[in-house]
C-alpha positions as CSV (number, residue, x, y, z in Angstrom):
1,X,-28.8,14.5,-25.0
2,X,-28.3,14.3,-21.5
3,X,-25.7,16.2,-19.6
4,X,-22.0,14.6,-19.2
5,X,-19.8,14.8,-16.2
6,X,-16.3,15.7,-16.8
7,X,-13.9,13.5,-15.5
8,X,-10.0,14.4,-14.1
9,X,-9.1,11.3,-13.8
10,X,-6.3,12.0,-11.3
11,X,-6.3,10.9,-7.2
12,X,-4.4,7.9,-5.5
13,X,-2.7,5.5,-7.6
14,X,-3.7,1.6,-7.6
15,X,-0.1,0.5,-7.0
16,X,0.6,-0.2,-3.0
17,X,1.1,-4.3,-2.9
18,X,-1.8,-6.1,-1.1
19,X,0.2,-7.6,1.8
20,X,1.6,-3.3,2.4
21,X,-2.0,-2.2,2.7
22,X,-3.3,-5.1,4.2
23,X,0.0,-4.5,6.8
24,X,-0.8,-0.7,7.3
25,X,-4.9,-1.4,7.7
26,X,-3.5,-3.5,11.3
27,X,-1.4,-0.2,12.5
28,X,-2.3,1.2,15.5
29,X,-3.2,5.4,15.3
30,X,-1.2,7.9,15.8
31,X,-2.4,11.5,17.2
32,X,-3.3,13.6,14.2
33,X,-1.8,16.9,13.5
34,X,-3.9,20.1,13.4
35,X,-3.3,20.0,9.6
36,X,-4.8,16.8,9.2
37,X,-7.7,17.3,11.9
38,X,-8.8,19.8,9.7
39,X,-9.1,17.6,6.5
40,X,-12.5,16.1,5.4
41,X,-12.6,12.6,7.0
42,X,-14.1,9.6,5.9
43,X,-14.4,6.8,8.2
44,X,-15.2,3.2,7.5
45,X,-13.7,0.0,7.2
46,X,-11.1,-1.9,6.0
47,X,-11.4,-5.1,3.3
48,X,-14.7,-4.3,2.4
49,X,-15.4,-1.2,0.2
50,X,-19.1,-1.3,-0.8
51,X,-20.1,2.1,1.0
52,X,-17.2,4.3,1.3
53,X,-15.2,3.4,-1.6
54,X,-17.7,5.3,-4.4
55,X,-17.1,7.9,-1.8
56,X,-13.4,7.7,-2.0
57,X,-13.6,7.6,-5.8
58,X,-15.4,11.1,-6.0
59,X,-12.7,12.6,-3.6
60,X,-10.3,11.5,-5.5
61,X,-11.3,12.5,-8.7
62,X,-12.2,15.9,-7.2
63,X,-8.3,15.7,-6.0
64,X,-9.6,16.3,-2.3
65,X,-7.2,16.1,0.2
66,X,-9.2,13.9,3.1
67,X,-8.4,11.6,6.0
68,X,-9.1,8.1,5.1
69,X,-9.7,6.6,8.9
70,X,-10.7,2.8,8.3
71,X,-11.0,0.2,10.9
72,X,-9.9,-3.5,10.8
73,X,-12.6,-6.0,11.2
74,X,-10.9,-7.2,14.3
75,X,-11.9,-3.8,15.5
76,X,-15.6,-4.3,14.7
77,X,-15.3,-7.6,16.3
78,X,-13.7,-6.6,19.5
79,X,-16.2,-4.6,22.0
80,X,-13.1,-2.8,23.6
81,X,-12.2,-1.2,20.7
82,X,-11.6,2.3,19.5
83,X,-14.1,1.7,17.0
84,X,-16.4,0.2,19.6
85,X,-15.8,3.5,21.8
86,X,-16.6,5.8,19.6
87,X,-19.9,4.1,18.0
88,X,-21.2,3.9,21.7
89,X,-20.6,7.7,22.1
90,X,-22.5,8.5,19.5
91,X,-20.2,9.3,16.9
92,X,-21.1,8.0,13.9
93,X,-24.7,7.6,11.9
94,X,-27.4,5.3,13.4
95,X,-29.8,4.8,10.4
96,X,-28.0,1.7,9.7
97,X,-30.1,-1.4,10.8
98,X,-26.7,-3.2,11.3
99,X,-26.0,-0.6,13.9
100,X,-22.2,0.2,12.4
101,X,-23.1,3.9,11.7
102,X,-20.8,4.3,8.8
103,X,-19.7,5.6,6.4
104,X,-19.6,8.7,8.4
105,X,-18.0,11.8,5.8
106,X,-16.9,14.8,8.3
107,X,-16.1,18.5,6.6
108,X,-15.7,21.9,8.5
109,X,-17.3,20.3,11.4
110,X,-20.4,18.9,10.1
111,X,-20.9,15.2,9.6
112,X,-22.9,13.5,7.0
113,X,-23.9,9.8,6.7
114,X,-25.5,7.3,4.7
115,X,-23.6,6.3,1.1
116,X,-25.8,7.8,-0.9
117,X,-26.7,11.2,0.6
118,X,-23.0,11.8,0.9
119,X,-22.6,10.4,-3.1
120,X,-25.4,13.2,-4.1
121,X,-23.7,15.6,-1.8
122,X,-20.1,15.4,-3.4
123,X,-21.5,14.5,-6.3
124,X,-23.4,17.5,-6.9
125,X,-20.2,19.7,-5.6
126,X,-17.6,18.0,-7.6
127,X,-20.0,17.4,-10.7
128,X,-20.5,13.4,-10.5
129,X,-24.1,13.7,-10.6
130,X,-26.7,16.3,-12.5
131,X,-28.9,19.3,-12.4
132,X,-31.2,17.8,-15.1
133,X,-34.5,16.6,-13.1
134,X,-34.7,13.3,-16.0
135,X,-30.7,12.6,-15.5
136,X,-31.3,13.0,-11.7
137,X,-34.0,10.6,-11.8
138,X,-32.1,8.3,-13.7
139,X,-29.2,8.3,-11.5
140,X,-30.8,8.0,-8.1
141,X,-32.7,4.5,-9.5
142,X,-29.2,3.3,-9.6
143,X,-28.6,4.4,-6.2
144,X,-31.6,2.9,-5.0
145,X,-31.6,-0.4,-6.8
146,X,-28.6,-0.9,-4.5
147,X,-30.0,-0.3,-1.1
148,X,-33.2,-2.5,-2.4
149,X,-31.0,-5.4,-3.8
150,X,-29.2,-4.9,-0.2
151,X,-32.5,-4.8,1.7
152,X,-31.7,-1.4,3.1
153,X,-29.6,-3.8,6.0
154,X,-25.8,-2.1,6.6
155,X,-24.6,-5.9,6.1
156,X,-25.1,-7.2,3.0
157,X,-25.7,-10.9,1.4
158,X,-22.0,-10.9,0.0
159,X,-20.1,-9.6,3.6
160,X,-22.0,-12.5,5.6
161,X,-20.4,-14.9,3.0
162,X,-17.3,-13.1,3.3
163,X,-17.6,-13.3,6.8
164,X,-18.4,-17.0,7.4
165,X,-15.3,-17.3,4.7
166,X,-12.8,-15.6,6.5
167,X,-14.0,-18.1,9.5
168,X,-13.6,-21.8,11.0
169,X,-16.7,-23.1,8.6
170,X,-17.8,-23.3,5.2
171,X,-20.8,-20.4,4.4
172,X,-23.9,-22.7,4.4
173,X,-25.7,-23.2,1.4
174,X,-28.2,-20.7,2.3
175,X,-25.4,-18.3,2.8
176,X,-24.1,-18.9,-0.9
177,X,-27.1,-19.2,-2.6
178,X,-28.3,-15.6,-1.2
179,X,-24.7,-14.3,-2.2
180,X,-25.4,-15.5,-5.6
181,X,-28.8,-13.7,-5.9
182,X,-27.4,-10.8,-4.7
183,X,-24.7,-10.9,-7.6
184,X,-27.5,-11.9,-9.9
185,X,-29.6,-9.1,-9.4
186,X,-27.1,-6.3,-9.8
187,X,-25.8,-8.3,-12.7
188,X,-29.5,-7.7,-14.5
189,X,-30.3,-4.6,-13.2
190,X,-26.7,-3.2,-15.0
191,X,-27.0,-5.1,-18.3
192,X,-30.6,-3.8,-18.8
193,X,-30.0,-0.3,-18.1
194,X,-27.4,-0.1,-20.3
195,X,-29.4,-1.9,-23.0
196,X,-32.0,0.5,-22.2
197,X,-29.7,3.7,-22.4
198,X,-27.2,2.0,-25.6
199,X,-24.9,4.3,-23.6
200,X,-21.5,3.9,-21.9
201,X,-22.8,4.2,-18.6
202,X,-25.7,3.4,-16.0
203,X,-27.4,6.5,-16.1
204,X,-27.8,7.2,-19.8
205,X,-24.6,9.2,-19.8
206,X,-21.6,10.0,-22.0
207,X,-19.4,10.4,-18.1
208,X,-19.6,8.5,-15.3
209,X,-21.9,9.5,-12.5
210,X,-21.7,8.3,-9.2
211,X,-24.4,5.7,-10.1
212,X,-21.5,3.9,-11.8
213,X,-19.2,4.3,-8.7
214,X,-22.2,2.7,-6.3
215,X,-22.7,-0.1,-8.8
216,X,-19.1,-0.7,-10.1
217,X,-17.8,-1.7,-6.2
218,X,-19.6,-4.6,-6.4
219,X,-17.4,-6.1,-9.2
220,X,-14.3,-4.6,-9.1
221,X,-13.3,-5.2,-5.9
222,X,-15.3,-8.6,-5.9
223,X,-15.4,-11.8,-8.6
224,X,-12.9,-9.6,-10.5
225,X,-10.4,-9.3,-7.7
226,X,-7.5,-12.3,-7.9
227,X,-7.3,-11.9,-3.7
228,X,-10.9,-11.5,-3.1
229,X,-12.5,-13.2,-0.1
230,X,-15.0,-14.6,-2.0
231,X,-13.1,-17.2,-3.0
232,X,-12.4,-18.6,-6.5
233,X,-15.9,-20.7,-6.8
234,X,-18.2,-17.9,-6.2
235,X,-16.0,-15.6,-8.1
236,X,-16.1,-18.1,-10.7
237,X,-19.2,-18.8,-10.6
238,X,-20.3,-14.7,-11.0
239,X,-17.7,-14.2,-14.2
240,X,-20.0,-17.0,-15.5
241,X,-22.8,-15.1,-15.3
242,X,-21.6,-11.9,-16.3
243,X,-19.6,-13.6,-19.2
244,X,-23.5,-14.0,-20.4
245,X,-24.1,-10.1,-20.4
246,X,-22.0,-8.4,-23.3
247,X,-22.9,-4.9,-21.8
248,X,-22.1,-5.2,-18.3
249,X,-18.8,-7.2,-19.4
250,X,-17.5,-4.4,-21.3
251,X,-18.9,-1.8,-19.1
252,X,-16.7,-3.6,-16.4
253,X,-13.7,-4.5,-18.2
254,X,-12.8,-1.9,-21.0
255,X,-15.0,1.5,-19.5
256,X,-14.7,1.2,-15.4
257,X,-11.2,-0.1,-15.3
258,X,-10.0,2.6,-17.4
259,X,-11.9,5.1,-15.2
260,X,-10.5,4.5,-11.9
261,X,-7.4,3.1,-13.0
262,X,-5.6,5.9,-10.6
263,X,-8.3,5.7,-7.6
264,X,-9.2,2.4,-6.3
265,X,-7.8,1.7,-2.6
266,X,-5.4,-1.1,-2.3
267,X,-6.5,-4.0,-0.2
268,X,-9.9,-4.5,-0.4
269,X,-11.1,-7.9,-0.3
270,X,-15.1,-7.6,-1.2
């Protein structure tokens, strides 16, 4: 039997309205305190939550206390922002081919980037991943598949269409159709591993691991999310396709949702 991961399922409560966090994500900084200067700090964005929100979920779970910094997309779009400021000073990661540098996780000092080196790194402290070489193996072809489906690019297919939603025109068909593929392939990849496994989650696990918190953020916070700025076609139009996937449905709906009931971050749109 492979190893489980004990859960505390305790952290951040799913309860702040949309329109409070959406408000707050808008507010302009204040100087931190020493106290909070010397918390862990994650850095990312606001709306979307495909990289750092796994991240957030392990913290949470772990009942870290940590600066959650996150920047509106106006900030990414303005070139005299803060967020613009500190990229150019070299502050965050550069490995990502979309040039954003983040996630960025900071702790006594050091910094760490890329969403899945910091998911093995917390997830190996706070015992979200595995020492067994076979469940390690298992887990990190989750991890993968995700970078792979993304095409290793910071930007994925579903944040262009987000993007060109959010904006004066339509997506174009290419646009949707890509989004859709996108959705399509993790939708297969999920249903066969856990046909695969006949287990509750990706990895062939009795717990989750944090290749269920990398895959889950693509649903949760997506076609399953009434306010989500996918829109109610493509949303649609995925439920559809996951309605045709018994595993992944109930993975979804009865085992993830009761999982991070208490530690999902209000306000994120994709």
């Amino acid at each position: 039997m492979k190893k489980g991961i004990k859960v505390d399922a305790a952290g951040v409560a799913f309860t702040l309205g949309y329109a409070a966090a959406l408000k707050r994500s808008h507010s302009k900084p204040v100087a931190a305190s020493n106290a909070e200067s010397a918390k862990p700090h994650l850095i990312y964005f606001h709306c979307t939550g495909a990289r750092a929100e796994p991240i957030r979920y392990v913290l949470r779970f772990a009942k870290v206390d940590f600066k959650n910094e996150m920047f509106t997309l106006e900030d990414f779009a303005d070139p005299k922002s803060d967020y613009h400021t500190r990229k150019n000073a070299g502050e965050f990661g550069t490995f990502a081919e979309s040039g954003g540098g983040l996630p960025v996780y900071i702790e006594n000092g050091k910094k760490y980037f890329e969403t899945n080196a910091i998911l093995r790194m917390l997830g190996a402290r706070y015992g979200f991943y595995s020492t067994d070489p076979d469940t390690m193996w298992e887990i990190d072809i989750c991890m993968e598949s995700a970078e792979q489906i993304f095409n290793h690019a910071g930007v994925g297919q579903h944040s262009r269409y987000c993007f060109a939603m959010m904006g004066k025109d339509e997506p174009t068909k290419e646009q949707t159709e890509t989004c859709f593929e996108m959705y399509k392939k993790f939708i297969n990849f999920a249903q066969s591993q856990l046909v695969k496994h006949g287990t509750k989650f990706l990895a062939g696990t009795d717990r989750p691991t944090i290749a269920d918190f990398r895959y889950i953020i693509q649903f949760n916070d997506g076609p399953y999310n009434p306010k989500t700025a996918l829109g109610p076609a493509m949303a649609k139009r995925v439920r559809e396709l996951i309605d045709t996937c018994p595993d992944l449905k109930k993975w979804i709906e009865e085992t993830m949702f009761e999982v991070l009931k208490d530690v999902r971050t209000p306000g994120i749109q994709w």
